[in-house]
N, C-alpha and C positions, 0 to 999 in steps of 0.2 A: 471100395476105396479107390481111388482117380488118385493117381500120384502124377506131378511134373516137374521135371530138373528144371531148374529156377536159376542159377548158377553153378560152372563148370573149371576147373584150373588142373592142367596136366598135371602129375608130379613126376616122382622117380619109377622107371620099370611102365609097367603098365598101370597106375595107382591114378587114381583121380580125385581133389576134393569136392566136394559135390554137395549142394543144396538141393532143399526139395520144397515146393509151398506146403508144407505144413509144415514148417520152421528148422525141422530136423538139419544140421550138417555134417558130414562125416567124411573118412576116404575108404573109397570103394577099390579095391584090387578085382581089375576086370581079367585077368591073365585068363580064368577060366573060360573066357567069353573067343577067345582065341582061335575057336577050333572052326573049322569048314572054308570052303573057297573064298566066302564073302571077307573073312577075317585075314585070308594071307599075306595079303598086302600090310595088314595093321601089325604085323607080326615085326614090321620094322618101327624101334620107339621114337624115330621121328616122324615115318605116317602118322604114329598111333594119336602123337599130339597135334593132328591138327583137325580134329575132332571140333566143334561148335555147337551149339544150342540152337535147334531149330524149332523156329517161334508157331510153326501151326503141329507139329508134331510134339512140342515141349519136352524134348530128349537129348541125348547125345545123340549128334548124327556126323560121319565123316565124308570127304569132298566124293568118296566112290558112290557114295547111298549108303552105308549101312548104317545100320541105326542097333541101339537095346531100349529095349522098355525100360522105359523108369522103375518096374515093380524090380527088374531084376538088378538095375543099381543100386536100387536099394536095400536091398537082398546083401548084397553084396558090402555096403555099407554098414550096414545093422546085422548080420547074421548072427552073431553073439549076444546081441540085447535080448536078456530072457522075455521083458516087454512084447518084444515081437514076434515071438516063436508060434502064436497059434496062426499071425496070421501069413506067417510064413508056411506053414501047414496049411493050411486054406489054400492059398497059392502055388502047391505042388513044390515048393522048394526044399523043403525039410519031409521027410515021413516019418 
């Protein structure tokens, strides 16, 4: 499964509402995405919003370069939908 953020809108904290082409929308708390060099700049919640959808990547990407896979905003989006639990499993996010 090939997921891609489709549309992107900051909210409060580190929270994001977030579409995906396969219809799904949700908001995703990236807070845990936070950690290492790449992230410490975003650790400020006005860097954090000025994140974008980049159209040959189809993700959130921010003006430094970093980027998260779609699978893990998703992840992060859905991680409660019992729906999605195997293939969250599959994905290494759940054991």
């Amino acid at each position: 499964m090939f997921l891609h953020v489709t549309h992107a809108k900051p909210l409060d904290g580190y929270r994001v509402a977030v579409g995906f082409d396969d219809g799904r929308e949700g908001v995703a708390d990236l807070t845990e995405a936070l950690e290492g060099p790449a992230f410490e700049s975003l650790k400020d919640p006005d860097a954090f919003k000025t994140f974008r959808i980049d159209e040959e990547l189809q993700t959130i990407v921010w003006p430094n370069g970093t980027d998260l896979a779609p699978e893990y905003i998703y992840y992060q989006a859905f991680r409660d939908d019992q729906e999605l639990q195997a293939i969250f499993r599959k994905w290494g996010y759940i054991v």
